[in-house]
TORFI-419147 format. One record per atom (N, C-alpha, C, CB): y, z, x. Coordinates in pm, whole numbers, padded with zeros to 5 digits, always signed. Glycine has a CB too. Example, Ala and Ser with C-alpha at 12.3 -4.5 7.8 and 13.67 -1.06 7.14 Angstrom:
<atoms>
-00569+00780+01319;-00450+00780+01230;-00330+00780+01320;-00447+00905+01131;-00225+00708+01285;-00106+00714+01367;+00003+00787+01290;-00060+00572+01408;
</atoms>
This chain:
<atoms>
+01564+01081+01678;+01540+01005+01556;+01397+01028+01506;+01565+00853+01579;+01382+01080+01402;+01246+01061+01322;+01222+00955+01199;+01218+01194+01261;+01116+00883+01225;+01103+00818+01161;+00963+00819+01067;+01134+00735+01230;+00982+00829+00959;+00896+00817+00840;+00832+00635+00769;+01004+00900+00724;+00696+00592+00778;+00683+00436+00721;+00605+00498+00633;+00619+00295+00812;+00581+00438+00539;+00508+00464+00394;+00453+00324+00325;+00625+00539+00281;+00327+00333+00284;+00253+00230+00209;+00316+00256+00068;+00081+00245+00217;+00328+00112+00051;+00371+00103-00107;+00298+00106-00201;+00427+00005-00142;+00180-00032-00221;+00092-00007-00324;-00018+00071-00341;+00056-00093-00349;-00047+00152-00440;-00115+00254-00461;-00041+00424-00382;-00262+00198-00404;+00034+00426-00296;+00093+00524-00281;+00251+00543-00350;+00082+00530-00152;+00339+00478-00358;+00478+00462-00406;+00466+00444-00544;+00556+00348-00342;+00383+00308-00578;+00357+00239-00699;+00200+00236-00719;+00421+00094-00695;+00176+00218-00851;+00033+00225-00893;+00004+00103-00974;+00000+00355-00976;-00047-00035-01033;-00079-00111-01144;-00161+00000-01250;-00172-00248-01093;-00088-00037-01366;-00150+00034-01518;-00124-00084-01611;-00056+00194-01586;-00226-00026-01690;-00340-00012-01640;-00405-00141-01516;-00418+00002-01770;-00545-00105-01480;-00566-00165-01322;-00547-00295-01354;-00718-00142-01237;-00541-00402-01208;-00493-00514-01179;-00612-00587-01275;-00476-00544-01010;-00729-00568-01268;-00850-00646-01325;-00822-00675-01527;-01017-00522-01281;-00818-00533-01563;-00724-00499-01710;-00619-00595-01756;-00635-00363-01696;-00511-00611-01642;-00392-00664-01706;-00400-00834-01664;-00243-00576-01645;-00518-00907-01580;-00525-01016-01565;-00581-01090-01705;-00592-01027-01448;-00711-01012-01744;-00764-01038-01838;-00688-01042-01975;-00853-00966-01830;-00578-00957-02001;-00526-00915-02083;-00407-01041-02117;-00492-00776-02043;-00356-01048-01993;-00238-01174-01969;-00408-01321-02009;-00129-01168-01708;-00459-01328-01972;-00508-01443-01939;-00589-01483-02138;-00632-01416-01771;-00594-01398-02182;-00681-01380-02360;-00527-01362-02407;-00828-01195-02411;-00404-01393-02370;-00283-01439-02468;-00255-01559-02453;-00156-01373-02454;-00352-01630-02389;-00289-01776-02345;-00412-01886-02383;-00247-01781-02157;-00543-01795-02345;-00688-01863-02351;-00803-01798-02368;-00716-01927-02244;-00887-01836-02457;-00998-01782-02486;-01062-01763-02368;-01066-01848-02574;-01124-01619-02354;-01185-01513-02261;-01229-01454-02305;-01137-01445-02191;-01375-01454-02268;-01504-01333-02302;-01559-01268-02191;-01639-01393-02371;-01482-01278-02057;-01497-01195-01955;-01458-01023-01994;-01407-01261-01842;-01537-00988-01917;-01502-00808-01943;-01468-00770-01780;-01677-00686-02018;-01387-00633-01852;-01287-00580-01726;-01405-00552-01553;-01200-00378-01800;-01484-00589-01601;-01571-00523-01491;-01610-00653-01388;-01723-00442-01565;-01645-00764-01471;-01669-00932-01422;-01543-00982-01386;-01730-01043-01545;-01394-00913-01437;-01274-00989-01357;-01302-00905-01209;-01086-00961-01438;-01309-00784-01208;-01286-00670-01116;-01389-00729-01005;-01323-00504-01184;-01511-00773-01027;-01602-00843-00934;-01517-00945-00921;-01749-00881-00976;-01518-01072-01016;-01460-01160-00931;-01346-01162-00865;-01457-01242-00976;-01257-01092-00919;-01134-01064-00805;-01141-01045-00678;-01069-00961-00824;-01242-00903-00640;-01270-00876-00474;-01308-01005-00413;-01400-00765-00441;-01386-01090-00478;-01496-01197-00407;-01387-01304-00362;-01634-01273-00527;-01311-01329-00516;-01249-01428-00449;-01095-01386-00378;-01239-01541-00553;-01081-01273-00350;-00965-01253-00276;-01021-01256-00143;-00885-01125-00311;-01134-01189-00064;-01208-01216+00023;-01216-01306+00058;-01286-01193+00016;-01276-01421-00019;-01333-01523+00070;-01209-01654+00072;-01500-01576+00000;-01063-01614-00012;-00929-01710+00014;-00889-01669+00103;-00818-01723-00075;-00882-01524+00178;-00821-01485+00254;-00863-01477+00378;-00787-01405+00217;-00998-01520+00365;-01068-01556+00528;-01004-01716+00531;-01293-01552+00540;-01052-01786+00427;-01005-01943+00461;-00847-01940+00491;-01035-02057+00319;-00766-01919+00400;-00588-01921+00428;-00540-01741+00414;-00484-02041+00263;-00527-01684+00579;-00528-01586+00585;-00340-01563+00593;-00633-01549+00692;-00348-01441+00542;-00184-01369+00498;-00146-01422+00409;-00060-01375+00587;-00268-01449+00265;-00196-01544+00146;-00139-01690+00204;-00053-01456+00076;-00189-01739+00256;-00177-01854+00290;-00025-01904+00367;-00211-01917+00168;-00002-01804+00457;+00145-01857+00499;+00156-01939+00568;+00225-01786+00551;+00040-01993+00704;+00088-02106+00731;-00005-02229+00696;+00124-02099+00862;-00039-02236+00558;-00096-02340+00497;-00040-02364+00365;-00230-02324+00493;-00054-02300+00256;-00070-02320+00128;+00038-02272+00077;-00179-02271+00074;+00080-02188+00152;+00210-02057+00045;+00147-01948-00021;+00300-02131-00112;+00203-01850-00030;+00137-01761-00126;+00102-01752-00256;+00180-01684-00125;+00265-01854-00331;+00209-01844-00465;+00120-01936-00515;+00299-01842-00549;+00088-02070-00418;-00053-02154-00461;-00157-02070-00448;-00092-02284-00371;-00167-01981-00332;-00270-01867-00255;-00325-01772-00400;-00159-01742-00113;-00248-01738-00493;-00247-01645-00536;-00313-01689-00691;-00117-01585-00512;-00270-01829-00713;-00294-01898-00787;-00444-01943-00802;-00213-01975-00766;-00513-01970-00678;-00644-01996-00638;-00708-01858-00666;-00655-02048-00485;-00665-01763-00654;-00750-01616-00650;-00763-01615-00765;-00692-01476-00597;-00629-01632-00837;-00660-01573-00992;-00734-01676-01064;-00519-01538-01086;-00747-01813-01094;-00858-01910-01095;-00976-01877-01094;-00858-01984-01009;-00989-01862-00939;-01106-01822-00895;-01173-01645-00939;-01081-01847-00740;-01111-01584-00997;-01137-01492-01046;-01234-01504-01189;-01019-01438-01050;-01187-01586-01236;-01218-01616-01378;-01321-01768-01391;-01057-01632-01461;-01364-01802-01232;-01465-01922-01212;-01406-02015-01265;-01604-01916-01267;-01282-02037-01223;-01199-02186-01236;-01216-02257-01376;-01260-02302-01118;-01248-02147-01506;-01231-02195-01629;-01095-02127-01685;-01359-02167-01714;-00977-02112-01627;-00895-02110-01672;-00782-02217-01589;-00884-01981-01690;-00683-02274-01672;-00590-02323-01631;-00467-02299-01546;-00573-02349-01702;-00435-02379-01458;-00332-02354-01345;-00186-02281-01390;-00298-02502-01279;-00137-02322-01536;-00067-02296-01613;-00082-02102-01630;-00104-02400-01728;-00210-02111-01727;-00225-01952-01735;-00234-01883-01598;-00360-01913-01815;-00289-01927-01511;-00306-01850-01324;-00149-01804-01297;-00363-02005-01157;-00075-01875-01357;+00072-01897-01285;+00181-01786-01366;+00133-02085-01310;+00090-01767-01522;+00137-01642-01599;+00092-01543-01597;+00143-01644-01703;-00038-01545-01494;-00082-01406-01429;+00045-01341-01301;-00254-01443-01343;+00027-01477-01196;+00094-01435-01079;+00257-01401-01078;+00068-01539-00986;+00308-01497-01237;+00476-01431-01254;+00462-01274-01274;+00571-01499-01410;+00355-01183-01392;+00336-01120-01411;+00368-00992-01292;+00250-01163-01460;+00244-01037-01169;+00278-00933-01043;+00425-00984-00977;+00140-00942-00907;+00507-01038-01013;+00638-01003-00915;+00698-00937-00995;+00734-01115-00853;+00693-00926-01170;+00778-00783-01208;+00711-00634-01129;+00763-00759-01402;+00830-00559-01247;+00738-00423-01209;+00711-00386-01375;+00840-00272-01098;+00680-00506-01407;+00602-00492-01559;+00473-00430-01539;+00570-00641-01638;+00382-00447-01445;+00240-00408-01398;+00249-00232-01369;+00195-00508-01239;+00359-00211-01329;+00346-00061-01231;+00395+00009-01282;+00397-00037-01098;+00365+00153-01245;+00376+00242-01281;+00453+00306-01151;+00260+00283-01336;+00577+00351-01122;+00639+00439-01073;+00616+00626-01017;+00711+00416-01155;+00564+00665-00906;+00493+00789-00914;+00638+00903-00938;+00386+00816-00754;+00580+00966-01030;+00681+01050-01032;+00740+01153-00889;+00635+01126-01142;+00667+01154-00781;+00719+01232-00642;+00750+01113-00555;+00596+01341-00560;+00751+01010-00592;+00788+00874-00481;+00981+00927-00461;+00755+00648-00594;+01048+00883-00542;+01185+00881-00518;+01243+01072-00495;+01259+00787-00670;+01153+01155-00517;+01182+01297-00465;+01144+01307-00302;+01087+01413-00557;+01062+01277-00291;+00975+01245-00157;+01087+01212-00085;+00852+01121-00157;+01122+01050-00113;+01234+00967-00029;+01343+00995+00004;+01269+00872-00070;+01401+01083-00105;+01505+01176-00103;+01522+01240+00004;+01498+01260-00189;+01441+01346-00002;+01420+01479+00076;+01397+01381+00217;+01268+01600+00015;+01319+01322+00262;+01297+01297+00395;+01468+01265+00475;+01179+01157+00399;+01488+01125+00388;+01632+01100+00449;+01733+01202+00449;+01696+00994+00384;+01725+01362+00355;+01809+01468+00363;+01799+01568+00509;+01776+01544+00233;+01679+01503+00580;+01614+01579+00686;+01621+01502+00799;+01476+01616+00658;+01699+01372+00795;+01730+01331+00923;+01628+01212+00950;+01719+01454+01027;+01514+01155+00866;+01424+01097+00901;+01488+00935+00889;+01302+01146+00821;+01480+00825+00905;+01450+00675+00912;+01335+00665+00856;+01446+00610+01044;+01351+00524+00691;+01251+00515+00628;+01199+00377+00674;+01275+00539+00489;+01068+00339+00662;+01047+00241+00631;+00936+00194+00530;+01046+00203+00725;+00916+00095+00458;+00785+00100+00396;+00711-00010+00486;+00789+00066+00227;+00586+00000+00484;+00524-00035+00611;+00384-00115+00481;+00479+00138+00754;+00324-00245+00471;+00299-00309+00362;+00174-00436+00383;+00441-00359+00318;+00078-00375+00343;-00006-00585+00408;+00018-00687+00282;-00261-00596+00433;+00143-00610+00198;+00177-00735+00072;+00200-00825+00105;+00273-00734-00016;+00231-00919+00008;+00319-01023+00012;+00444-01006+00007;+00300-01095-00068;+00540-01126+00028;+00701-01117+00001;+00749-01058-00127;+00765-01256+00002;+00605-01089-00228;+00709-01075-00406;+00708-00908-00386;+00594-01147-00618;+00693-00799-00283;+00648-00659-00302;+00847-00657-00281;+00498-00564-00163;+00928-00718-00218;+01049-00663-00208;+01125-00668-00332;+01116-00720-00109;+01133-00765-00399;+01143-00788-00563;+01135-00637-00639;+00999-00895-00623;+01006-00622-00586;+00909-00500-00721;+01013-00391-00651;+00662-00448-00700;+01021-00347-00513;+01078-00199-00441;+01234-00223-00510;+01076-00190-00221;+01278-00310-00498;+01423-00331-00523;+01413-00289-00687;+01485-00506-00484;+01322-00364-00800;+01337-00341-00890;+01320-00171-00955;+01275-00434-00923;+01246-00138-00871;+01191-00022-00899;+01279+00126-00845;+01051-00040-00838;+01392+00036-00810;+01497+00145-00717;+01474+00211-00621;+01545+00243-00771;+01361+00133-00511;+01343+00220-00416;+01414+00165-00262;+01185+00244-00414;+01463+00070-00294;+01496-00018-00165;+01606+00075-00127;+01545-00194-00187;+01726+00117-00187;+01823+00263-00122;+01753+00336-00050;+01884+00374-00225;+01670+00332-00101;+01610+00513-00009;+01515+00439+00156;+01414+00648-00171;+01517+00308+00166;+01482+00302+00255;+01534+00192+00400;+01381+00301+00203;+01538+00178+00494;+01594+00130+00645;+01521+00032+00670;+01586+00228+00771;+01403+00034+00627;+01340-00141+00689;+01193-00141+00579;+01271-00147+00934;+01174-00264+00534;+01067-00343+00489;+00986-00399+00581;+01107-00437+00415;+00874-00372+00639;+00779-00424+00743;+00658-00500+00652;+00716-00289+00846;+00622-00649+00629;+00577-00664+00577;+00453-00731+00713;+00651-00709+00467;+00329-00743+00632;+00226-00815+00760;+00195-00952+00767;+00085-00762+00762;+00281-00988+00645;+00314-01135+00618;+00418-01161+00734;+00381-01167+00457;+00520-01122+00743;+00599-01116+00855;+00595-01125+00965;+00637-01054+00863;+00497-01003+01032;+00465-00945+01098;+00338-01029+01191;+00454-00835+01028;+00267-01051+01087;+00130-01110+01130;+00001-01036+01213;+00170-01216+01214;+00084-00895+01157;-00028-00752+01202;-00060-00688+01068;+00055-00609+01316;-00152-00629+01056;-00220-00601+00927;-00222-00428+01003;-00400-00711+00881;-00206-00289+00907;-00289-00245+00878;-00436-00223+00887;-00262-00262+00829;-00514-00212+00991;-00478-00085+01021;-00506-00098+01175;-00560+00031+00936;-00439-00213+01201;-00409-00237+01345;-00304-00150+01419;-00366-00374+01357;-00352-00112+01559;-00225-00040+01560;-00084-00104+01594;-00244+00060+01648;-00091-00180+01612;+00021-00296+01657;+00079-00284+01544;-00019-00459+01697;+00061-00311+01403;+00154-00255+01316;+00211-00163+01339;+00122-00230+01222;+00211-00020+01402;+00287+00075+01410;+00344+00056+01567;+00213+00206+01369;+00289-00019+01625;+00384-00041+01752;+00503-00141+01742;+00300-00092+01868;+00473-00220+01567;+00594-00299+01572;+00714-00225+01540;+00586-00411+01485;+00674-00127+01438;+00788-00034+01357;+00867+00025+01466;+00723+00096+01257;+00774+00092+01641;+00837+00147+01731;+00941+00062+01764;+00760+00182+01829;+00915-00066+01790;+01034-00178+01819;+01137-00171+01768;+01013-00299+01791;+01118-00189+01647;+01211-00200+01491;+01315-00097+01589;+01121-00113+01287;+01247+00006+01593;+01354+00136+01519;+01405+00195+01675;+01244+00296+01395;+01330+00163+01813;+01352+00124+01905;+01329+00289+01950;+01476+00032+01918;+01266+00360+01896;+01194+00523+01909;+01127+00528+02014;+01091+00573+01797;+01084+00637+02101;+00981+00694+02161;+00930+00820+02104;+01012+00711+02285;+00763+00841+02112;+00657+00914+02080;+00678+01056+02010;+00590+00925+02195;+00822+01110+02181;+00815+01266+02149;+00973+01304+02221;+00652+01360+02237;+00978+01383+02120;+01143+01434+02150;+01132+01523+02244;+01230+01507+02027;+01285+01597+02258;+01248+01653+02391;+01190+01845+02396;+01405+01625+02486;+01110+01854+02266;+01098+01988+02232;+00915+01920+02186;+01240+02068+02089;+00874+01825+02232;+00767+01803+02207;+00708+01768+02090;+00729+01874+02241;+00788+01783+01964;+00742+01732+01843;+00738+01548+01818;+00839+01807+01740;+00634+01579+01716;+00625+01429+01699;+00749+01348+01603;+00476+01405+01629;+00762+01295+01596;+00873+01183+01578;+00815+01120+01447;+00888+01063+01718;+00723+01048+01478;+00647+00922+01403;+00533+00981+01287;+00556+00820+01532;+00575+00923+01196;+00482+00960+01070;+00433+00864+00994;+00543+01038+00976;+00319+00839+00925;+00303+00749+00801;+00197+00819+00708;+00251+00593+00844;+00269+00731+00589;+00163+00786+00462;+00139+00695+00392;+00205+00892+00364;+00010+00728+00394;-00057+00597+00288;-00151+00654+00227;-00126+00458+00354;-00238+00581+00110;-00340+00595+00036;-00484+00539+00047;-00297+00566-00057;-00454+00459+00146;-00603+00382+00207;-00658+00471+00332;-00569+00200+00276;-00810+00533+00287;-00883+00577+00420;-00841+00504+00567;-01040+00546+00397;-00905+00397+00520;-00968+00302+00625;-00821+00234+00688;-01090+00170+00543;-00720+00204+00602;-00556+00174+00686;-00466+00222+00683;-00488+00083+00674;-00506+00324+00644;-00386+00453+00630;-00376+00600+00770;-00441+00546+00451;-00509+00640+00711;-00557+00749+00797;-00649+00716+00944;-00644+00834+00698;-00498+00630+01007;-00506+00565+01141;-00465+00649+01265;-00419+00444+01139;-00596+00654+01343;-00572+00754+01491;-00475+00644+01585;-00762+00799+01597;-00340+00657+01583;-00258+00559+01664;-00175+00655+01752;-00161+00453+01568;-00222+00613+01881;-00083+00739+01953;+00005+00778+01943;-00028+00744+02033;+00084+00892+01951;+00216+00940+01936;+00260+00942+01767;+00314+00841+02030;+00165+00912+01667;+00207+00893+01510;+00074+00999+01478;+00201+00695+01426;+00158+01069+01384;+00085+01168+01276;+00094+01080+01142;+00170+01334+01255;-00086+01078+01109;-00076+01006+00985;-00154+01047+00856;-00112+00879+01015;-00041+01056+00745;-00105+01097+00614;-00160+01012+00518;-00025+01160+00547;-00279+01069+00472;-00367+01056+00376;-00314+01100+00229;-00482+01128+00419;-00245+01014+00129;-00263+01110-00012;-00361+01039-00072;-00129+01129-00122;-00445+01168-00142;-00574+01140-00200;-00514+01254-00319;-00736+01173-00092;-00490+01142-00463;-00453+01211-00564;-00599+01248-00675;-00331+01119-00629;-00684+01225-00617;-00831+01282-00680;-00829+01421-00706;-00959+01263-00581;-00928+01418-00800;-00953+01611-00810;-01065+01630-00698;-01035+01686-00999;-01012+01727-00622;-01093+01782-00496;-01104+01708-00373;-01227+01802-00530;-00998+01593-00375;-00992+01504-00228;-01156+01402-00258;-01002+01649-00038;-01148+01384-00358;-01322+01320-00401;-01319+01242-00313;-01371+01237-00554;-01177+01141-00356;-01198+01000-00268;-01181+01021-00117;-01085+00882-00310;-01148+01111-00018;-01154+01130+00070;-01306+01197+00149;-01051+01179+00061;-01350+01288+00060;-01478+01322+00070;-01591+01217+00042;-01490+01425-00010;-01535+01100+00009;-01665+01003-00013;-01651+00891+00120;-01658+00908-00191;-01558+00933+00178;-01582+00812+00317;-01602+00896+00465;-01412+00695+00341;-01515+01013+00447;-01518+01066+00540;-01629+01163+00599;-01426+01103+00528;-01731+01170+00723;-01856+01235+00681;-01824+01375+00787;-02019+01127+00715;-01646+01395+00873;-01677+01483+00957;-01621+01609+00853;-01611+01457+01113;-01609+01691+00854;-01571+01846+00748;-01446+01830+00813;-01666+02033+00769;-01331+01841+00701;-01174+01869+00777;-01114+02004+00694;-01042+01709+00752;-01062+02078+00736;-01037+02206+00772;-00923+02263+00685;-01007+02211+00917;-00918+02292+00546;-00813+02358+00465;-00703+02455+00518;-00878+02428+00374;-00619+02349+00570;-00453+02415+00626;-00415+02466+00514;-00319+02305+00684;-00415+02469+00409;-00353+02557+00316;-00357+02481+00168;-00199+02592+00368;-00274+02473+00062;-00351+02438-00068;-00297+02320-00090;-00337+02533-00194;-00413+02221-00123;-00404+02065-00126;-00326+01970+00028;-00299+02038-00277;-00418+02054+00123;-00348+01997+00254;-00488+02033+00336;-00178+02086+00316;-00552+01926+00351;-00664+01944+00464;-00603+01891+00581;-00807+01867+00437;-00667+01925+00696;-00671+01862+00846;-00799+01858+00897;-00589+01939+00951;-00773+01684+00926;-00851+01608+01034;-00879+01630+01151;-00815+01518+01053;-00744+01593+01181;-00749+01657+01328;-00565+01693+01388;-00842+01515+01447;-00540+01721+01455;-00422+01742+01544;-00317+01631+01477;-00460+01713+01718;-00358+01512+01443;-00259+01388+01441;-00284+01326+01266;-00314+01249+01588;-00383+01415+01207;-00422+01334+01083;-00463+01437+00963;-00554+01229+01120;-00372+01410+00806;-00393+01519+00745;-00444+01454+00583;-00253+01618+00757;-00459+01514+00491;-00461+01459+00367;-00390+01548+00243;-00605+01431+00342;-00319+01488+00191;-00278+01545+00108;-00328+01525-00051;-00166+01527+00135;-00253+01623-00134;-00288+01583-00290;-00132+01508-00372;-00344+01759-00386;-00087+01495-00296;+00044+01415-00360;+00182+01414-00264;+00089+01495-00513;+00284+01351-00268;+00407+01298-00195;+00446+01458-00170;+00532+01182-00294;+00464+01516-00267;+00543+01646-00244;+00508+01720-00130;+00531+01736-00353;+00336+01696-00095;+00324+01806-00005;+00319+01754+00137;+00202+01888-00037;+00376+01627+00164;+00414+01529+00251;+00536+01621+00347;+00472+01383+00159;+00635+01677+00252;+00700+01749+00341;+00696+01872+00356;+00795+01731+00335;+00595+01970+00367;+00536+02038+00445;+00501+02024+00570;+00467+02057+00404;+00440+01893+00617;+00389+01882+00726;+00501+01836+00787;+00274+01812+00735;+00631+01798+00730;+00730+01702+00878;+00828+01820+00858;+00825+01488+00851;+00827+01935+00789;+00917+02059+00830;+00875+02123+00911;+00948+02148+00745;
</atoms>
């Protein structure tokens, strides 16, 4: 059995324009706002940070998520907007009114399950992300939803990927020595995770791997075009397509 997990947001799906854009945008149809896209974008990080240290996993065993979410977006905008408008931000993210669909996501998904693989999407969302996959027609193409709300392992722990081993009830290496276990994501820092027995991808849809070249300080090694290597267990790509290169 091979099994394939994949990050959803920002790799599968993208917000368009960005999350900071369309808060502001939703929030100046309801109430006067003279914030600019750059002062939501600050306050967003700050106050998603510092709700999520106090009621951590969106608040699951305190508050709920959608009060959780409600406080962020508030608090985004320094609690001069109303609970009312917060609440026509947060309906907003359970469509897939916000996203944008990658055009190699459902080719990608395709092809893997044509090759024998087990999908999963592997996620530190919230619950409303099954809504968006379902809406977005991707829930067919995949075998399990691992969320860390669920879970209560985050990315880029490795226990997240030791839960998926459970799930799917796999070991490391078949009997010809290849690896089994794969993931792809778009986050350096919880994506492009050294976890035993799992080979894990990096897509970095930048021109020239920018965003990969701006965190990473060791030189990784051009396997061939728009496919660097890290090391033995860790690669980066320039988009989904060239995802299956490396599991052929």
């Amino acid at each position: 059995m091979k099994i394939l997990t994949i990050d959803v947001f920002g790799t599968l799906f993208v917000p368009r324009p960005s999350v900071p854009a369309q808060y502001l945008r939703i929030v100046q149809q309801h109430e006067k706002c003279s914030a600019t896209v750059a002062q939501v974008q600050a306050g967003f990080h700050k106050a998603f940070k510092r709700l999520f240290k106090e009621y951590p996993l969106y608040g699951k065993e305190t508050i709920g998520y959608e009060q959780w979410w409600c406080l962020v977006i508030r608090e985004t905008f320094e609690n001069k907007i109303s609970l009312q408008t917060a609440h026509h931000v947060y309906d907003h993210f359970g469509t897939t009114k916000p996203y944008h669909l990658y055009e190699d996501a459902i080719p990608l998904l395709t092809k893997v399950r044509a090759m024998g693989f087990r999908t999963a999407a592997l996620s530190n969302m919230d619950p409303r992300v099954i809504d968006v996959l379902h809406d977005l027609g991707l829930t067919q193409y995949l075998d399990e939803t691992i969320l860390s709300f669920d879970t209560e392992v985050e990315k880029p722990d490795i226990r997240a990927w030791k839960n998926v081993e459970n799930i799917f009830g796999v070991t490391h290496k078949d009997s010809d020595g290849d690896n089994l276990l794969y993931h792809v994501g778009d986050e350096r820092k919880k994506d492009l995770v050294s976890v035993p027995g799992w080979v894990t991808i990096l897509v970095d849809r930048s021109e020239g791997f920018q965003e990969f070249h701006e965190f990473e300080e060791n030189q990784a090694v051009e396997l061939k075009k728009d496919i660097l290597k890290v090391s033995d267990d860790q690669f980066v790509v320039k988009s989904l397509v060239d995802v299956v290169e490396l599991l052929e």
